[in-house]
C-alpha positions as CSV (number, residue, x, y, z in Angstrom):
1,X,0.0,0.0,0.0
2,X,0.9,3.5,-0.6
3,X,0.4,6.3,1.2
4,X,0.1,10.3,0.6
5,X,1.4,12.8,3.5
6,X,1.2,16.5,3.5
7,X,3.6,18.6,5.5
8,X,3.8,22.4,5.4
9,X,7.5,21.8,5.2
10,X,9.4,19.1,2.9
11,X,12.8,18.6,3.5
12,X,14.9,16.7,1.6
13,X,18.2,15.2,2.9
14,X,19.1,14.8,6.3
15,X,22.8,15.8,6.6
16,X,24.0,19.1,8.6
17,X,22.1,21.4,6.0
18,X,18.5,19.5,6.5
19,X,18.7,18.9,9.7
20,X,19.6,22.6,10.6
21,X,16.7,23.6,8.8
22,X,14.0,20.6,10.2
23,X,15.3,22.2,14.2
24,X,14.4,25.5,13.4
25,X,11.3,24.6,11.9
26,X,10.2,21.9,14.2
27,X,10.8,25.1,16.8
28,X,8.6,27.2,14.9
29,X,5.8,25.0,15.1
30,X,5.7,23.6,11.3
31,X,6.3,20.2,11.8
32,X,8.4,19.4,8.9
33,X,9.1,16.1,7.7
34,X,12.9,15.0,6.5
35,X,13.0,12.5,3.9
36,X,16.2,11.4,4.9
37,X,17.7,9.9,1.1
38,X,20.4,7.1,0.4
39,X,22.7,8.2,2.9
40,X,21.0,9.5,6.2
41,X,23.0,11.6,7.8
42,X,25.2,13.0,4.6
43,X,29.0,12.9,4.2
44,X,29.7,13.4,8.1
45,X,28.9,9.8,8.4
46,X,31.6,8.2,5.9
47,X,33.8,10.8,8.3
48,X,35.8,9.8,11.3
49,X,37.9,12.6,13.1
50,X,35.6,15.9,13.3
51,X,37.6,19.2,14.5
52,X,36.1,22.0,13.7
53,X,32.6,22.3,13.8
54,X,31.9,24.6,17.0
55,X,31.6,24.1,20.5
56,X,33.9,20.8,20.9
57,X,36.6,21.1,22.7
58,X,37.9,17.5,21.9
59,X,37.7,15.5,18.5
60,X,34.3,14.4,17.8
61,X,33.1,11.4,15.4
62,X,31.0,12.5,12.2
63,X,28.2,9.6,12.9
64,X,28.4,10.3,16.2
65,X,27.3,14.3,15.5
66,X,24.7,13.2,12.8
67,X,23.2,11.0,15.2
68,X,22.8,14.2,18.1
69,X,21.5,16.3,15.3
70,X,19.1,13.9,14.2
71,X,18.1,13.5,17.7
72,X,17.3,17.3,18.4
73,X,15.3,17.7,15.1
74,X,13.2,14.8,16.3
75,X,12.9,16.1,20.4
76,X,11.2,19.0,19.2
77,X,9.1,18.2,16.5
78,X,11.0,17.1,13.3
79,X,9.2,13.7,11.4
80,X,11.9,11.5,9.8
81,X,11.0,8.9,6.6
82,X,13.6,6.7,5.2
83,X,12.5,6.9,1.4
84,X,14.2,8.0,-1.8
85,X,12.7,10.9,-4.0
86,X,12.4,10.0,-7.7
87,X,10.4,12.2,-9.1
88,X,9.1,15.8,-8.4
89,X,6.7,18.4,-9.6
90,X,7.2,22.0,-8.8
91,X,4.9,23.4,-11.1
92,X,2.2,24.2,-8.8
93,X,1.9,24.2,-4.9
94,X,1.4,22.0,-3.0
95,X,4.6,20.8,-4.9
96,X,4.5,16.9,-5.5
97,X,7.3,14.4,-4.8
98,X,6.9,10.7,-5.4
99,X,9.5,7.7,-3.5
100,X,10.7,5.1,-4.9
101,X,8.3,2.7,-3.7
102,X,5.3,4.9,-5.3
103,X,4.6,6.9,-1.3
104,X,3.5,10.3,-2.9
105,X,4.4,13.5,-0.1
106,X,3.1,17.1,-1.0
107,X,4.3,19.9,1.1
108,X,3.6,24.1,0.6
109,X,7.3,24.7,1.2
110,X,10.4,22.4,-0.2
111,X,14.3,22.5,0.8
112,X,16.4,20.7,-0.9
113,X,19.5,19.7,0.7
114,X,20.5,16.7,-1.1
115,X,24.2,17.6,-0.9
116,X,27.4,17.2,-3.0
117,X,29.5,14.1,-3.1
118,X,33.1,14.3,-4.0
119,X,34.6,12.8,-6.9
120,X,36.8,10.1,-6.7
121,X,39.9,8.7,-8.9
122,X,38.6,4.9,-8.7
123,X,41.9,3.6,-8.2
124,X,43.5,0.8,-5.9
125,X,43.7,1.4,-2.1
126,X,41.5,4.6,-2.3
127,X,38.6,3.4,-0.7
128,X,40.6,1.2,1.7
129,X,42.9,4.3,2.7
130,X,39.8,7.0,3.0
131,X,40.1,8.6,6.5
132,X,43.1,6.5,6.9
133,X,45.4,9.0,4.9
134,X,43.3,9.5,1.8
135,X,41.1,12.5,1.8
136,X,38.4,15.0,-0.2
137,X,38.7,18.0,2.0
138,X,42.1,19.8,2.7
139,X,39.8,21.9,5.0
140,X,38.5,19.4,7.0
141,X,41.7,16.9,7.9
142,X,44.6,19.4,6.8
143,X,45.0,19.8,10.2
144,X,45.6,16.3,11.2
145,X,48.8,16.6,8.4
146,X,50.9,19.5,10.5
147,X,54.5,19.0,9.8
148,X,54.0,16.0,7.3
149,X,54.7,15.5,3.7
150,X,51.2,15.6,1.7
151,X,49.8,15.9,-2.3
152,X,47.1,16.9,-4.1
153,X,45.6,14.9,-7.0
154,X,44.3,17.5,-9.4
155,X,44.0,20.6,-11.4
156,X,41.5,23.1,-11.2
157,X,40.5,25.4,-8.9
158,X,39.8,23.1,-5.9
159,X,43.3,21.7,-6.1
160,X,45.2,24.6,-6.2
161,X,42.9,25.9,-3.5
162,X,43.6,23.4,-1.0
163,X,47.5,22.9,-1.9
164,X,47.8,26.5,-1.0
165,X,45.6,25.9,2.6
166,X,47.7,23.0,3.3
167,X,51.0,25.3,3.4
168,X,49.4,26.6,6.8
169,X,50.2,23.1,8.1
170,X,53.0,21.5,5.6
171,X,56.1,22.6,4.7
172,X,56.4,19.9,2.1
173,X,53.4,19.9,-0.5
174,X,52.9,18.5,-3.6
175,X,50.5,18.7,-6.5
176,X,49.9,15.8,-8.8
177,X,48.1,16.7,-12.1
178,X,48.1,14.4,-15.5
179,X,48.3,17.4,-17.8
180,X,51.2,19.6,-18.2
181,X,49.2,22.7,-17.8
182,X,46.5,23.7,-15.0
183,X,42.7,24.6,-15.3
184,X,42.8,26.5,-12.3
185,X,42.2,30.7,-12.6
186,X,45.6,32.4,-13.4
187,X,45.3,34.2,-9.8
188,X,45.7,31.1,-8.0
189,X,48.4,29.5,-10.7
190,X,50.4,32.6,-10.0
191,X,50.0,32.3,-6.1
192,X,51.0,29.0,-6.3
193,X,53.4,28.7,-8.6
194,X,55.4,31.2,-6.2
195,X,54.9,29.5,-3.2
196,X,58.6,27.6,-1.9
197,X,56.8,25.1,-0.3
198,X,54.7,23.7,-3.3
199,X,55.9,21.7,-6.1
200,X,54.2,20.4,-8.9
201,X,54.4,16.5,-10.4
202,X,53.4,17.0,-14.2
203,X,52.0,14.5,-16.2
204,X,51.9,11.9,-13.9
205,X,48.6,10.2,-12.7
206,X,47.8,8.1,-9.6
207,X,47.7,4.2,-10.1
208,X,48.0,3.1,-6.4
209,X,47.5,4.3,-3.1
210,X,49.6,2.3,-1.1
211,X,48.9,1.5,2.8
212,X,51.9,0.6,5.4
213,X,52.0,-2.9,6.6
214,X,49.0,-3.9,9.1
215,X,47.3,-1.0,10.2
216,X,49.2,1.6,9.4
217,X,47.7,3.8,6.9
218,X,48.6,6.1,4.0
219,X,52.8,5.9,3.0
220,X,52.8,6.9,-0.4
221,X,51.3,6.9,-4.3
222,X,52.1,4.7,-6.9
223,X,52.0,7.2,-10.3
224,X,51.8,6.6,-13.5
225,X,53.5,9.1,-16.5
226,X,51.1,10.1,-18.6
227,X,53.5,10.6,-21.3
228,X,56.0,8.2,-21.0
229,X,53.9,5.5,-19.5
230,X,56.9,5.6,-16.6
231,X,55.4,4.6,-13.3
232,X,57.1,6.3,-9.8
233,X,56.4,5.9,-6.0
234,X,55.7,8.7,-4.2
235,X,56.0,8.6,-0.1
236,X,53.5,10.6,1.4
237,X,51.5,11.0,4.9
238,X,48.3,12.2,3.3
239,X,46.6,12.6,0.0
240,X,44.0,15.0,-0.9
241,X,41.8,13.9,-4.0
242,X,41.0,17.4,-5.3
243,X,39.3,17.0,-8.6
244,X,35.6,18.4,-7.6
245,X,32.5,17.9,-7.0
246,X,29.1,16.9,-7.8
247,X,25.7,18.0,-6.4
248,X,23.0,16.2,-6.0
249,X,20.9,17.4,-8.5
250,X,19.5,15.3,-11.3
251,X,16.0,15.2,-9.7
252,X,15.8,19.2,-10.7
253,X,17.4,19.3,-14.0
254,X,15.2,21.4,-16.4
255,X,12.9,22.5,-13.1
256,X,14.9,24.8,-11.3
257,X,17.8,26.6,-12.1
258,X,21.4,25.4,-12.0
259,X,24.8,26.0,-12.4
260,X,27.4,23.5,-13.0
261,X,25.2,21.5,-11.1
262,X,24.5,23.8,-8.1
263,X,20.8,24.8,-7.1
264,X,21.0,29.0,-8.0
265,X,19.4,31.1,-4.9
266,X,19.1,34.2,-4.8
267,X,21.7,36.1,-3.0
268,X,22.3,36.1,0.3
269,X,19.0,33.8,0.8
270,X,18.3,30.2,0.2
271,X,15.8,31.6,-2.0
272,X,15.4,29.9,-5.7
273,X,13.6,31.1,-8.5
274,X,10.3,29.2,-7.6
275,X,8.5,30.5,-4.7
276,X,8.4,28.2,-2.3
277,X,11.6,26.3,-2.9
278,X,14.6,26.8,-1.3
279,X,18.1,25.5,-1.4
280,X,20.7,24.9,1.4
281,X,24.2,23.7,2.2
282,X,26.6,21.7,-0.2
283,X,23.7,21.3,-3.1
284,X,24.0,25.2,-3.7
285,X,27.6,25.9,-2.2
286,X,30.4,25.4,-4.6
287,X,32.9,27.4,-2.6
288,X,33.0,26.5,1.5
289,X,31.1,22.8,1.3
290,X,31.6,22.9,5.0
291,X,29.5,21.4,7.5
292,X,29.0,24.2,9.7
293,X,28.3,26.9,6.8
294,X,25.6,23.8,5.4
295,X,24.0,23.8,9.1
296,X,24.0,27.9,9.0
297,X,22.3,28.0,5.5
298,X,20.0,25.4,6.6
299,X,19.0,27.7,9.5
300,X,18.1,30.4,6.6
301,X,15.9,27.8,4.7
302,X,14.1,27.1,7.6
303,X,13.6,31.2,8.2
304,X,12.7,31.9,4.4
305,X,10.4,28.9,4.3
306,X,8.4,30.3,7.6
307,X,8.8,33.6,6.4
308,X,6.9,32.4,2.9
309,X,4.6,30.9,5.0
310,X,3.5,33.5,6.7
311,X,2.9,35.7,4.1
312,X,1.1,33.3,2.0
313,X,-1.5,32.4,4.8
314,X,-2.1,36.2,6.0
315,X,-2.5,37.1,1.8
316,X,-5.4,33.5,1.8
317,X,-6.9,35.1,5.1
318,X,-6.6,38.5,3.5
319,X,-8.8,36.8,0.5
320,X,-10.8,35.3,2.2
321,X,-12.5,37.9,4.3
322,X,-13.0,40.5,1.4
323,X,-14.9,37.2,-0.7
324,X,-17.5,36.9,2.5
């Protein structure tokens, strides 16, 4: 059997981001419902060592956070439903999402925080070695690398970005790209092109991430010339796979606006160009992707949304009254 439900809020995704967003509603008396997705919880539950998000003194485990958040949301009010969303319908409200088991929800406000996933090389020892050595987020774990050797697999942008961060804790950074040239804007090839403690491994691409013996983690990359076909070891403490990102956003393809993948919102709001909708944390964010900054813009779905709602019932009571 299937089953209909109607919530005033919809949210979809139940990392940082939605779960910001399902507190501050729940508080504000909407009674949202979360449709939690394939991976409850988002990326902070594939993540081990958590340092930085606020008011932790000591390390912190990512599942271990997603499960207290999760909690809160539902102690004052949140609804959580284990489905995935296949198919949605913005084009009138109440908007219309279907599961994939045929359960139909309809809700007056949607945000979307599906998130943004990495993107991997695929290559021996990388799964094996993630959090053990091998990371996506210089931001995140740089920390963990102070006074060690690290590299950077890519680029573009994001590589050069987080080589250059990673100088605050290495003195001994490398960047591995496949091409002979970068991608990344000529500002940031400049800056890091100058940099002493930066230097670059053209043409070479990674084979192997190799593992110590027993549990030891991360000692180094196997590489590959491009070129020449040559293949070299390279030791290293930690990796950083820096070749982007993709948001998860093939449900609103040709329905809401995008770029490069990422949910457009209007400016400083989580805001998108369908009244009604909004957009929060990594799906929209191509720049922080942090899980604090996700929780913060979740916080501002959750005020637009009630905001929205508030003006759309006083505008039906308005109505109302001058049709009597």
């Amino acid at each position: 059997m299937t089953t209909t439900t109607h919530s005033r809020m919809l949210i979809l995704g139940s990392g940082p981001a939605g779960l910001s967003a399902a507190i501050y509603a729940a508080r504000a008396g909407l009674k949202p419902v979360v449709v939690q997705g394939m991976q409850p919880g988002g990326q902070l539950t594939i993540t081990t060592d958590v340092e930085n998000y606020p008011g932790f003194r000591e390390v912190i485990q990512g599942p271990w956070l997603m499960q207290e958040m999760q909690a809160q949301a539902e102690h004052v009010g949140a609804g959580m439903v284990w489905d995935q969303i296949v198919d949605v319908d913005l084009s009138q409200r109440p908007f219309r999402l279907t599961g994939d088991g045929g359960n139909v929800y309809t809700a007056d406000t949607l945000v979307i925080s599906t998130g943004a996933q990495a993107k991997w090389l695929g290559v021996e020892g990388e799964e094996a070695l993630s959090g053990k050595g091998v990371s996506a987020c210089a931001t995140c774990d740089g920390f963990f690398y102070r006074g060690k050797k690290v590299v950077v697999i890519g680029g573009g942008n994001t590589a050069v970005e987080e080589a250059l961060y990673l100088t605050n804790h290495s003195q001994d950074v490398t960047l591995i790209h496949r091409r002979d040239s970068l991608r990344a804007e000529k500002i940031l090839q400049e800056r890091l092109f100058a940099h002493p403690n930066i230097k670059i491994l053209w043409n070479k691409a990674v084979k192997r991430f190799v593992g110590g013996e027993g549990a030891a983690g991360l000692v180094g990359v196997d590489l590959i010339d491009t070129m020449t076909g040559e293949e070299t070891h390279e030791p290293t403490d930690g990796a950083f796979v820096a070749i982007g990102h993709k948001p998860a956003t093939e449900l609103f393809e040709g329905k809401l606006e995008l770029d490069e993948g990422y949910i457009v919102v209007e400016k400083g709001t989580s805001k998108t160009a369908i009244p009604g909708v909004f957009a929060a944390g990594d799906v929209t964010d191509k720049i922080y992707r942090q899980a604090v900054t996700a929780a913060g813009m979740g916080c501002m779905a959750a005020l637009d949304a009630e905001r929205f709602l508030a003006e759309a019932d006083f505008e039906a009571t308005k109505a109302a009254a001058a049709a009597e």
